[in-house]
Residue, then its C-alpha position, 0 to 999 in steps of 0.5 A: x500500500x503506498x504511503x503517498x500523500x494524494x496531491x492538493x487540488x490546483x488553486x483555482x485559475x485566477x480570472x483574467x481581467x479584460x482590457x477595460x476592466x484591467x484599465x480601471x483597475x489601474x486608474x484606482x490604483x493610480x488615483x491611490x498612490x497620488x493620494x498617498x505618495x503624490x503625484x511626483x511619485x506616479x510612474x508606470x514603472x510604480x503603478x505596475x509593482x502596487x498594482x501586481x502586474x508587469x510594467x508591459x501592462x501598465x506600458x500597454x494601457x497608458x504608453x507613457x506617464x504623459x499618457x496616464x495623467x491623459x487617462x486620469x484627468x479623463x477619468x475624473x472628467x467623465x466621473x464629473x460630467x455624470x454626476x452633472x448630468x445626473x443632477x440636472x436630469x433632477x434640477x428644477x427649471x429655473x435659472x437659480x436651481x440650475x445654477x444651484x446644481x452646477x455649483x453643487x455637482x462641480x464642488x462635490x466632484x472635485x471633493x470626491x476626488x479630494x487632493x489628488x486632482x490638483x496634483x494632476x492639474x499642476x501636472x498637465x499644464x506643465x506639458x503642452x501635450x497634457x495642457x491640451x488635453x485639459x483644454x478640450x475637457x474645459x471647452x465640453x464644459x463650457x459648452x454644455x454650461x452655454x446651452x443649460x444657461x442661455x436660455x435665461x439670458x436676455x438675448x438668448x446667448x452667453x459671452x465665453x469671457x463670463x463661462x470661462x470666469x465661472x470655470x475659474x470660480x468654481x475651479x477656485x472656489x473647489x480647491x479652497x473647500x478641498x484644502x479646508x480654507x472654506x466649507x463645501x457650502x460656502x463654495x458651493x453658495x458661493x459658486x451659484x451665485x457667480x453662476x447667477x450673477x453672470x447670466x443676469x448680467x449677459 
């Protein structure tokens, strides 16, 4: 009778990931270690070893670290343009309660993500390449901002010079709330109002 031990079951195979799934799975991992280390600290090279895969991965989704602060901002862009989107779908259909949500969706999108995006704004406008990147994303908003408010405006149209003020207020008035110099509410008070104020004055 043989005294040999029966051999252990294999583990189970681990389930491989498809390309989006892997790629999200990245972008968490790369939103993680900004807010933990900063963003000086994210490389591919990084983001592979915290991220248990081999650098050809993280090669393969973002090509270069160019490429994967592209991806974040994209990422954190399309998060806000659907809590936005949500909001409105809610919104009541005067100028103050649009105005209200605007500054409620923005102020809470740039709080969720917390210290990690401004860390990656810096970043991509110290590139052209990424700068662009960030411009496009800004002109969407502008845009969808231009076609939700115009209708109140008296002639009908909004000035880009007043959008883009507003994009500079609610960029502004989001950091201070992130970084604590003053509350989400105050912000968001605050940001409604230069909304309203803009289109009144168009």
């Amino acid at each position: 009778m043989s005294s040999r031990l029966p051999e252990p079951p294999d583990a189970a195979p681990r389930r491989r990931l498809s390309r989006a799934d892997r790629q999200q799975q990245l972008l968490t991992e790369a939103w993680r270690l900004v807010r933990e280390e900063g963003t000086d600290a994210l490389t591919l090279g990084r983001l592979a070893e915290r991220s248990g895969v081999t650098k050809p991965v993280v090669y393969d989704h973002f090509g270069t670290r160019a490429g994967l602060l592209a991806a974040l901002y994209r990422d954190f862009d399309q998060r806000q343009d659907l809590v936005l989107q949500t909001a409105l779908a809610a919104a009541g259909p005067t100028l103050q309660e649009k105005a209200d949500v605007i500054a409620q969706a923005y102020v809470a999108c740039v709080q969720t993500q917390g210290r990690e995006i401004p860390g990656v704004v810096a970043a991509l406008a110290g590139s052209p390449e990424l700068s662009r990147v960030k411009r496009e994303y800004e002109t969407v908003f502008i845009e969808q901002c231009r076609a939700l408010l115009a209708p109140f405006a008296r002639d009908q149209s909004l000035p880009s010079v007043g959008l883009w003020g507003m994009l500079g207020a609610a960029e502004g008035l989001s950091y201070a709330a992130v970084n604590g110099d003053i509350t989400a509410a105050q912000a968001q008070r605050e940001l409604a109002e230069t909304i309203v104020s803009m289109v009144t004055r168009a």
